[in-house]
ZAZATOR-93297 format. One record per residue (C-alpha): x negated, y, z negated; residue number from 0. Coordinates in Angstrom, 3 decimals. Layout:
<kefis>
u  v  w  seq
X  Y  Z  NUM
...
</kefis>
This chain:
<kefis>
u  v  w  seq
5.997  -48.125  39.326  0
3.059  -50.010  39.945  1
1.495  -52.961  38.255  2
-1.960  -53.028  38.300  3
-3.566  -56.736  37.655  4
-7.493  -56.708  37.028  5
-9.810  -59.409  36.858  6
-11.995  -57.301  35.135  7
-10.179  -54.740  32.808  8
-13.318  -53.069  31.805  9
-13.417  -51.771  35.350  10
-11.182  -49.242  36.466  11
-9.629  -50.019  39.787  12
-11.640  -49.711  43.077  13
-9.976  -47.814  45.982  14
-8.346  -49.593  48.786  15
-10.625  -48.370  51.293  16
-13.545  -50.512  49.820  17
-11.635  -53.658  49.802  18
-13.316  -56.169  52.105  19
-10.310  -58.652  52.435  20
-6.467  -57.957  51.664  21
-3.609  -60.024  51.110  22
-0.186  -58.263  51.210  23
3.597  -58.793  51.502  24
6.449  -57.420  50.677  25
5.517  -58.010  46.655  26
2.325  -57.411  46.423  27
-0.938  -56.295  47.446  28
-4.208  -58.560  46.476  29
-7.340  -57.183  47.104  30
-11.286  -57.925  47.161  31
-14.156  -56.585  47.434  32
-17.590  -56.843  48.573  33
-19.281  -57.593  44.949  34
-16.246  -60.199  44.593  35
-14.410  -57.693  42.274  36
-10.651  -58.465  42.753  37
-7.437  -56.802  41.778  38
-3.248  -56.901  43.134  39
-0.564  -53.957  42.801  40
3.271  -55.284  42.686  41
4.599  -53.770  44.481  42
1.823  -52.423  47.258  43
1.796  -48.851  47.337  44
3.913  -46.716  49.769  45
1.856  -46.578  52.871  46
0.600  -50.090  52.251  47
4.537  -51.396  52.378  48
5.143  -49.371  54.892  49
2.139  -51.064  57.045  50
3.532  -54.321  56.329  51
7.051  -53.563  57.197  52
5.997  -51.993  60.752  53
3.934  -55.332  61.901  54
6.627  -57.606  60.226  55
8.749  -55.977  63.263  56
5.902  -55.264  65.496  57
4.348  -58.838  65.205  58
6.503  -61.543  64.208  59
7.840  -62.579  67.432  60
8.824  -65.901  68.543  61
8.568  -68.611  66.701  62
8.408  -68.399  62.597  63
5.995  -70.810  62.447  64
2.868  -69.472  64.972  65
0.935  -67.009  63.115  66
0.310  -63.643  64.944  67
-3.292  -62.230  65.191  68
-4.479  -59.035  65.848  69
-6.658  -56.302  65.429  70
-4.983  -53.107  63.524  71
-6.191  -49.425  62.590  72
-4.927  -48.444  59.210  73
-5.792  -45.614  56.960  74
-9.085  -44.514  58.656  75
-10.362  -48.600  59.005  76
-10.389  -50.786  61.677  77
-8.203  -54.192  60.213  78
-8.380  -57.958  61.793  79
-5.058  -58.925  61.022  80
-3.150  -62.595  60.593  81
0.579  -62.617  60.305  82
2.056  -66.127  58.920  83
5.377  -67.401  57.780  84
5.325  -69.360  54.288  85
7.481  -70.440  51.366  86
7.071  -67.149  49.872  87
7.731  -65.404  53.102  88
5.908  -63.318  55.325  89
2.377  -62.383  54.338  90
-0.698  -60.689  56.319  91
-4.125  -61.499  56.091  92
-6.628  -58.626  56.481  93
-10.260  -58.077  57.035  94
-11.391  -55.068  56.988  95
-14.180  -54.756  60.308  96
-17.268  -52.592  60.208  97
-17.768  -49.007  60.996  98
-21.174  -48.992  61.527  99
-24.114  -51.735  61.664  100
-25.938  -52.448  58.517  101
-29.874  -52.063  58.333  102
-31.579  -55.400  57.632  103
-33.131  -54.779  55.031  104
-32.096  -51.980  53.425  105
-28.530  -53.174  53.400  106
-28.249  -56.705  53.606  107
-32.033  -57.254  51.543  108
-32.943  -59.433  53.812  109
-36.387  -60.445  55.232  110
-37.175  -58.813  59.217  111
-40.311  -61.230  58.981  112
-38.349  -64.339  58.441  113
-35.530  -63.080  61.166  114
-37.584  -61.853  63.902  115
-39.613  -64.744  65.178  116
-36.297  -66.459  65.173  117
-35.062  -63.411  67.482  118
-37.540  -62.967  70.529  119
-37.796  -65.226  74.173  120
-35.217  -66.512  75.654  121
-33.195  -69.631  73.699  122
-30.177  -70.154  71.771  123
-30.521  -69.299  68.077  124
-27.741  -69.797  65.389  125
-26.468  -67.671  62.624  126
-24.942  -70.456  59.884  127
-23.554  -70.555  56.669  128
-19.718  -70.905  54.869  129
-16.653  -68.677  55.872  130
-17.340  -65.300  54.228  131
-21.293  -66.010  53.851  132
-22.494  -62.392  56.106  133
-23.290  -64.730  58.836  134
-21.563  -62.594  61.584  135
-22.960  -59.482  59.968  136
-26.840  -60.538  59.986  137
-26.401  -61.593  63.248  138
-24.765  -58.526  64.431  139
-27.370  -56.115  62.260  140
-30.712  -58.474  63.351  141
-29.384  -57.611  67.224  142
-29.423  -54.108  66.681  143
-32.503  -53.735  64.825  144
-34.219  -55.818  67.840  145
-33.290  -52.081  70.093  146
-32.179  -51.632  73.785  147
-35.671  -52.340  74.983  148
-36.143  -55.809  73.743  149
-32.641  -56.881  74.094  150
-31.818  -55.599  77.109  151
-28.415  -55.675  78.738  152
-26.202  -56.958  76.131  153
-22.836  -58.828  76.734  154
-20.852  -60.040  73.248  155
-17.855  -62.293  73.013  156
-15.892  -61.744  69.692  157
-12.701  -63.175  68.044  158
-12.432  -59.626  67.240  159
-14.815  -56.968  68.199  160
-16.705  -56.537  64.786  161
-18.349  -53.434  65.688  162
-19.413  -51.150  68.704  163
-22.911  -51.766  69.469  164
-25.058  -48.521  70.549  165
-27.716  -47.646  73.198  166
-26.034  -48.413  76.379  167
-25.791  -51.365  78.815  168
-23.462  -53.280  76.115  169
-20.329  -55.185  77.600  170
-18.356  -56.074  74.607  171
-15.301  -58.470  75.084  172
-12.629  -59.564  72.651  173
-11.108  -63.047  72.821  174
-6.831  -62.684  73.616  175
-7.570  -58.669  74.540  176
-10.303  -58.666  77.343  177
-11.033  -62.258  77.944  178
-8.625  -65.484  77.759  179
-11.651  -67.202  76.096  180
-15.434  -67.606  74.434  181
-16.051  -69.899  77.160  182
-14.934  -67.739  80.219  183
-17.114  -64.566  78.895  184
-20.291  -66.410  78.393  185
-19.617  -67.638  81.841  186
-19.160  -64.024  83.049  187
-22.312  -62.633  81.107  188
-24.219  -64.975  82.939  189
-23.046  -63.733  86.809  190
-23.308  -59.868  84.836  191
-27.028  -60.207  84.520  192
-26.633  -60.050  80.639  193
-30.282  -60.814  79.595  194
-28.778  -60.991  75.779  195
-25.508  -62.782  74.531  196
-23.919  -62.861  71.276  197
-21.354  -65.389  70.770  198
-19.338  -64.655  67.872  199
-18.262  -68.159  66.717  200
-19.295  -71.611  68.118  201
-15.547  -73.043  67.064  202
-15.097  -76.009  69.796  203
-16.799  -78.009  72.391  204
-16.314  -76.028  75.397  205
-17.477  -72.789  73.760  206
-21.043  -75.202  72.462  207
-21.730  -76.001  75.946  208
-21.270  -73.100  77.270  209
-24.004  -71.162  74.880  210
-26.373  -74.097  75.445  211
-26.231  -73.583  79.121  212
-26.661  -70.121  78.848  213
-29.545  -70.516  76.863  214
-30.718  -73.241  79.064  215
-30.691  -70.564  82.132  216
-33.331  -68.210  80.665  217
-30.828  -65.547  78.422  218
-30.979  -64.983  74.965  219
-28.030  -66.101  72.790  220
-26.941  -65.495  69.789  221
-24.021  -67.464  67.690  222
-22.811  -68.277  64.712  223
-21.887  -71.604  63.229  224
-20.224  -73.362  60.383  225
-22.991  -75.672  58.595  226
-24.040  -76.752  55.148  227
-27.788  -75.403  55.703  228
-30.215  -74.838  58.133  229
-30.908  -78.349  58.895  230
-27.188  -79.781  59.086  231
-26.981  -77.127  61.764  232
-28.734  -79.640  64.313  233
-26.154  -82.205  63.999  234
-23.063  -79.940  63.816  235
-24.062  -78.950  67.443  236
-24.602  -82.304  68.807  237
-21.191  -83.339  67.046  238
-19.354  -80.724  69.804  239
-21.593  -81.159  72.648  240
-20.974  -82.973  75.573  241
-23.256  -86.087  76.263  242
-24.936  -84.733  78.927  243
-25.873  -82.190  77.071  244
-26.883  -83.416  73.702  245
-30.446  -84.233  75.620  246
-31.572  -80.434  76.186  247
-30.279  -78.954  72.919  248
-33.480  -79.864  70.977  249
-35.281  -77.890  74.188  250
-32.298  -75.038  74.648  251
-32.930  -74.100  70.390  252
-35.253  -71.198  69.437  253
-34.064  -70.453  65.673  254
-32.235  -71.757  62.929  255
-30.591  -69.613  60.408  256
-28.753  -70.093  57.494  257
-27.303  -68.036  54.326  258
-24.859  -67.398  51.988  259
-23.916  -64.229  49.522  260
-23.513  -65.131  46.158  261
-21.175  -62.354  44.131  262
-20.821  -62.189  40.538  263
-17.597  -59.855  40.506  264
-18.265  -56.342  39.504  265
-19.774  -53.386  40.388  266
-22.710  -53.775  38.342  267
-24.233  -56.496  40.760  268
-25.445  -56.101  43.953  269
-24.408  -59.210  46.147  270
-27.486  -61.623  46.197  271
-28.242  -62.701  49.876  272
-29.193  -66.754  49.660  273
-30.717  -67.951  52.863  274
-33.354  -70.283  54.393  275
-34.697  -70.753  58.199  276
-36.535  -72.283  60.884  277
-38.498  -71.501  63.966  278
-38.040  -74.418  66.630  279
-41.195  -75.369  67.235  280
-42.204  -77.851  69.874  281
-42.962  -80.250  66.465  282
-39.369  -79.374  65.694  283
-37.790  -80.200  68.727  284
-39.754  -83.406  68.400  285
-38.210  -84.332  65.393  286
-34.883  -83.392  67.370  287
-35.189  -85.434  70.184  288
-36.170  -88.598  68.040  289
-32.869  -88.574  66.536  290
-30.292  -88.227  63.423  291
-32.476  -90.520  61.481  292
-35.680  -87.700  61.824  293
-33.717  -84.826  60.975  294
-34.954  -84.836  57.036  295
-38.683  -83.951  58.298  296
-37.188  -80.885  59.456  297
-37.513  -79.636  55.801  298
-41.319  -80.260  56.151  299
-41.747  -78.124  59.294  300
-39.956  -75.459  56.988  301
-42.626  -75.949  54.241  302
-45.559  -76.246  57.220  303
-43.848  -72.643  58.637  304
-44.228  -70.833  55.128  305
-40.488  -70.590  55.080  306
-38.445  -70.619  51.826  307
-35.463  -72.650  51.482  308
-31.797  -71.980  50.221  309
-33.288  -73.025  46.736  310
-36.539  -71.000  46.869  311
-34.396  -68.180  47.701  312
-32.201  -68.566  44.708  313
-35.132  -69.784  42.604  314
-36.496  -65.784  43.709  315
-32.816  -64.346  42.149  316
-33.200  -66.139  38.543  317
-36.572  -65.491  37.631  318
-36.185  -61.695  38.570  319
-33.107  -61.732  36.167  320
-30.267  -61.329  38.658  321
-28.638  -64.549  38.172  322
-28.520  -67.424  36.203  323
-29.345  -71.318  37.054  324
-26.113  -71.975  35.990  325
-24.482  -69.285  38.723  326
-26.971  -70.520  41.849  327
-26.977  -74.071  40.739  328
-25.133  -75.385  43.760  329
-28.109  -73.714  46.277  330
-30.687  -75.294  43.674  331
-29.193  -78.832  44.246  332
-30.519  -81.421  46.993  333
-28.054  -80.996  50.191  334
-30.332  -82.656  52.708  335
-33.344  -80.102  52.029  336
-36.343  -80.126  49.568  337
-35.621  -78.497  46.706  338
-37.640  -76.166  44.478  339
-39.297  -78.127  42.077  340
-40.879  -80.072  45.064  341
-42.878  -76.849  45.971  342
-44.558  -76.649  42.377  343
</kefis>
């Protein structure tokens, strides 16, 4: 029999199919979903054992202690997949992929307005935030809303394939399947004639310069990045680019993007998107170019742009009742930006 363990036992259990990340193993199944609602099953249910039994043979080959990752259908959803050895024994990661691209703002309730100055020309702009913060998503969903006439040809590099983009003239390429790395594609969609790029993660040096040249060569690229906020996105670049390089960056950048999803952990609240931006400007890649020491005026050329900041954007979520100071207080708190009571 099944043991069902709820975080919230006022909610009866969600199905499977909604969870957005899994954990399972040979004891037990832990599941979450996409309002942060979370729940396990000892032991996993039939199929769900079964699954795990067929890629512990399948996968685990080699070594014990390299991790195996891969991309997985299962149960009508598309799965990324990481298989790893650990004191408790073999255990598999899973992430359940899209099956079809989220609408701006209908969806995700984000702002077009904000997104799409960010989004036209040619230029390199970044999609930031935590692990688990949408940032792949928006990027993904602003793309498609842009449509095959803006875009044009479209090449993608992905660690995996999130989702099939439609509309033709799309090469998509997934790192360890079609491509031996994010480096060696961008390099490709260049001699392709891709006029657009989407990079899915900016991870290490070589894959940094490689967008930036891109960029530098008249295409439009999109990537994501880890960063703190909008601004600390400037310096996490420079951090992984090569000298040489570090010079056009402030030139190469067209937008700056930043968010995170706060989610309260049932299904009576909507995840609240938490985000703040800026347009490069040639002010901004002024401030750039003068250095590390500049980078705080950045938040003023966000002010001077009209564009709310991470705590704006929360300040937006607690006086229309959706969430507490207490819940958004680390987005309300000075992380190298201007926070909201400076606006009043």
């Amino acid at each position: 029999m099944n043991t069902l363990i709820q975080t919230k036992l006022d909610h009866p259990p969600f199905n499977l199919g909604e969870a957005t990340n899994i954990y399972l193993t040979e004891e037990v199944l832990e599941a979450e979903d996409n309002y942060g609602r979370f729940e396990a099953m000892r032991p996993p249910p039939g199929a769900w054992k079964d699954f795990f039994q067929r890629m512990v043979v399948e996968k685990a080959k080699g070594s014990r202690r390299k991790a195996s990752n891969f991309t997985m259908p299962f149960n009508g959803e598309r799965y990324r997949c990481i298989l790893a050895d650990s004191s408790h024994g073999w255990g598999i990661t899973m992430r359940k992929l899209m099956s079809e691209i989220p609408r701006i703002q209908e969806d995700l309730h984000l702002d077009w307005a904000a997104l799409q100055p960010l989004m036209e020309g040619t230029g390199l702009t970044i999609f930031a935030g935590q692990m688990g913060s949408g940032k792949s998503t928006t990027m993904i969903s602003a793309i498609d809303k842009l449509g095959r006439a803006k875009r044009g040809p479209l090449g993608t590099v992905e660690d995996p394939i999130e989702v099939e983009f439609q509309g033709g003239s799309v090469i998509q390429r997934e790192v360890g399947t079609h491509v031996d790395s994010f480096e060696e594609a961008i390099k490709d969609f260049v001699r392709q004639y891709r006029k657009t790029i989407m990079v899915g993660e900016i991870r290490d040096p070589i894959t940094a310069n490689a967008a930036v040249l891109a960029a530098s060569l008249g295409h439009s690229v999109y990537a994501t990045l880890h960063a703190d906020s909008a601004v600390d996105i400037v310096p996490r670049m420079q951090a992984l680019l090569d000298p040489q390089l570090k010079p056009i960056l402030a030139t190469t950048l067209r937008g700056l993007w930043w968010q995170h999803v706060f989610r309260r952990g049932n299904d009576r609240s909507d995840p609240l998107p938490i985000y703040e931006s800026l347009s490069v400007t040639n002010s901004v890649r002024q401030i750039i170019s003068d250095g590390p020491d500049k980078l705080p005026q950045l938040m003023q050329e966000m002010h001077a742009q009209q564009r709310k900041t991470m705590a704006q954007t929360a300040m937006i979520h607690i006086n229309n009742r959706k969430a507490t100071r207490v819940e958004l207080h680390q987005w309300l708190e000075k992380r190298g930006r201007i926070s909201d009571e400076q606006f009043r």
